[in-house]
N, C-alpha and C positions, 0 to 999 in steps of 0.2 A: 557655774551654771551647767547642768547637765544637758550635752548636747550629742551623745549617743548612747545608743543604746545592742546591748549584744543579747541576742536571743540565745538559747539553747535549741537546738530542734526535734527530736521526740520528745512529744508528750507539750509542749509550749507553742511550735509551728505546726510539727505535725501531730493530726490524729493516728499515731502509728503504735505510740507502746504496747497495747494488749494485743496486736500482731508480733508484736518484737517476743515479749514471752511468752505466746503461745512456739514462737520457734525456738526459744530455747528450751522449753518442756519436751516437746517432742523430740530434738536435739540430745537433750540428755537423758529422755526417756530410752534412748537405743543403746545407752551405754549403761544401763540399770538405775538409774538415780531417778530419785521424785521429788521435784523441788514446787512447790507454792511459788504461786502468783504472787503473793505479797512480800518473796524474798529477794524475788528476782525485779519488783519494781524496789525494794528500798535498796538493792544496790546497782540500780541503773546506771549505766556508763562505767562502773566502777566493778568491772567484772574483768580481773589479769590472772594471767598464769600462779603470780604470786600468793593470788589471796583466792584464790579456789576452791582448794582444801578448805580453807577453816571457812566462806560462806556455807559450800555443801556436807560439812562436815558432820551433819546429822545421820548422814546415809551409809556414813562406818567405812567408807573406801576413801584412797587418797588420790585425786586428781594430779596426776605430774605434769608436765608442762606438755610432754607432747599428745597427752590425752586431750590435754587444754584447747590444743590447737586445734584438733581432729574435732571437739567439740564445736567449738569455734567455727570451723571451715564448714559444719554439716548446718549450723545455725543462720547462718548466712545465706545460705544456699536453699532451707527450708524457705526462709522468710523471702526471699525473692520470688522463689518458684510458685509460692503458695497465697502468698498475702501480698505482694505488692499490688498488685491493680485496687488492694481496697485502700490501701494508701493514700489520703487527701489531706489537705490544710485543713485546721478547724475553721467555719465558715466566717468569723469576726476576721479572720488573721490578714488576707489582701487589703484591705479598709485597712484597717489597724495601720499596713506598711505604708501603706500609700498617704495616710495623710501625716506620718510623721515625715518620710522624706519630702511632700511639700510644704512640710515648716521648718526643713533644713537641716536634718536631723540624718547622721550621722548611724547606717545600722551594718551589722557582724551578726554572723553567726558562727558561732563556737559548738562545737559538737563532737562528742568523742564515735561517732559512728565511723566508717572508713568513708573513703572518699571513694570509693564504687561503689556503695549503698548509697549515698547522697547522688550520686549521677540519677541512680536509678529511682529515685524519688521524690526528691525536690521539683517539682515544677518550675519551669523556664521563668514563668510572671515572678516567683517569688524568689527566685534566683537573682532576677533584674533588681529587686530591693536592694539590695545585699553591697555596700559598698568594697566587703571582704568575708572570706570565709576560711575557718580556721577546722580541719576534721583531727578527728583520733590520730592519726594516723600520719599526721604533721610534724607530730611533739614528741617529745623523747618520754616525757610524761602525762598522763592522761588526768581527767578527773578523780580522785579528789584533788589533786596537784594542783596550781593555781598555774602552771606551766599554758594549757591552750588561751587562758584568759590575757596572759602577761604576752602572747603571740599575738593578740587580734589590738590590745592596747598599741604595740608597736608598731603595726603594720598601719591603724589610723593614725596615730601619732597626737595620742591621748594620753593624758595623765588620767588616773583612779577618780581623780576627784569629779570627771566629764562625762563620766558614762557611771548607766545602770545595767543590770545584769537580771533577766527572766528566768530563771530555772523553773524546776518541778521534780526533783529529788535531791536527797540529802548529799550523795557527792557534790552535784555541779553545786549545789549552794556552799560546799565548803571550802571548793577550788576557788570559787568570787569572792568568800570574805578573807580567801587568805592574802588574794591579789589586791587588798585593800578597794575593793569594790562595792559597790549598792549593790544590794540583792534585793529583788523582787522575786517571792515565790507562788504560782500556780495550785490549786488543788486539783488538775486533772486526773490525777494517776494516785495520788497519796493527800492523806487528809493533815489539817493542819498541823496536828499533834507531830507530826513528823519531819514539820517545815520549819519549824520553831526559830532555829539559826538563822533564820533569814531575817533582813529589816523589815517588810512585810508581806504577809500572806493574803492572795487576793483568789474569790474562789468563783471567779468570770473573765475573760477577756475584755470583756464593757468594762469591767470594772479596772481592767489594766490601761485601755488607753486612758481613761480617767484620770488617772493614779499618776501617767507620765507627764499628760499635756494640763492637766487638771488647772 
């Protein structure tokens, strides 16, 4: 019987990812590149030095790691300075928390964001949900990896078979099914065609707590 549950946080908790890529457009706008919205939400969380090059690779230069980083460190720093005050929960999502922890229910969040972006945007209410929280920046491996997921399993002291998994991009759902987890996937950010991997695709909130306490 499933009796936790691990969120992912942009784009599933928070309403944040079309701030997230608007800073990394601008971010990498200053170093010549032009990269779509819609490249930078299909590889959400799943943006490392190693695989840079070949995402941006359209734009005929080769990203090396300490470009990576310089990108990286301006991306962050956009997105704080500029977008976080519009950073909020999606409005279903406190309800949501709140009546799975008074049916006992067991909740994580797993996030490849760092854990100074999460200070600086998670709210205190939706923090207190949170039995554990696992960031990017924990784990020797990120999403797609099933590494943050196999960290939040341990530290509840859950087997695979006890908990479901929220995502809303094609990494975080391939890090859950690789951790032998239930995935539930989201359509806020990417349409289902894109979610496919996942056990199912739900394209509401309403329709998520549904789906778990159903």
């Amino acid at each position: 019987m499933t009796r936790s549950v691990l969120f992912d946080m942009d784009g599933v908790i928070l309403d944040s990812m079309p701030y997230h890529v608007r800073a990394w457009q601008e971010a990498l706008s200053e170093q010549g590149f032009s990269v779509s919205a819609k490249l930078l939400y299909l590889h959400e969380g799943a943006i490392e030095p190693e695989t840079a090059a070949a995402i941006f690779k359209d734009n005929k230069r080769f990203i090396d790691a300490d470009m990576f980083h310089e990108i990286l460190v301006r991306q962050m720093e956009i997105f704080v300075t500029r977008y976080q005050p519009m950073i909020k929960p999606f409005p279903e999502v406190p309800q949501i928390l709140k009546r799975l922890c008074d049916a006992g229910w067991q909740l994580a969040l797993v996030t490849s964001s760092h854990v100074e972006i999460l200070k600086k945007v998670l709210p205190s209410e939706i923090k207190g949900y949170m039995d554990h929280i696992v960031t990017g920046d924990q784990v020797s491996r990120r999403k797609p990896f099933p590494d943050p997921y196999l960290a939040a399993l341990s530290a509840l002291e859950q087997g695979p078979e006890a908990c479901l998994v929220v995502e809303n991009a094609p990494a975080g759902i391939t890090a859950a099914r690789a951790a032998a987890l239930h995935c539930v996937a989201l359509t806020t950010t990417l349409s289902e065609e894109y979610l496919s991997k996942a056990d199912a695709v739900l394209t509401s909130h309403t329709e998520l707590i549904d789906y778990i306490l159903g």
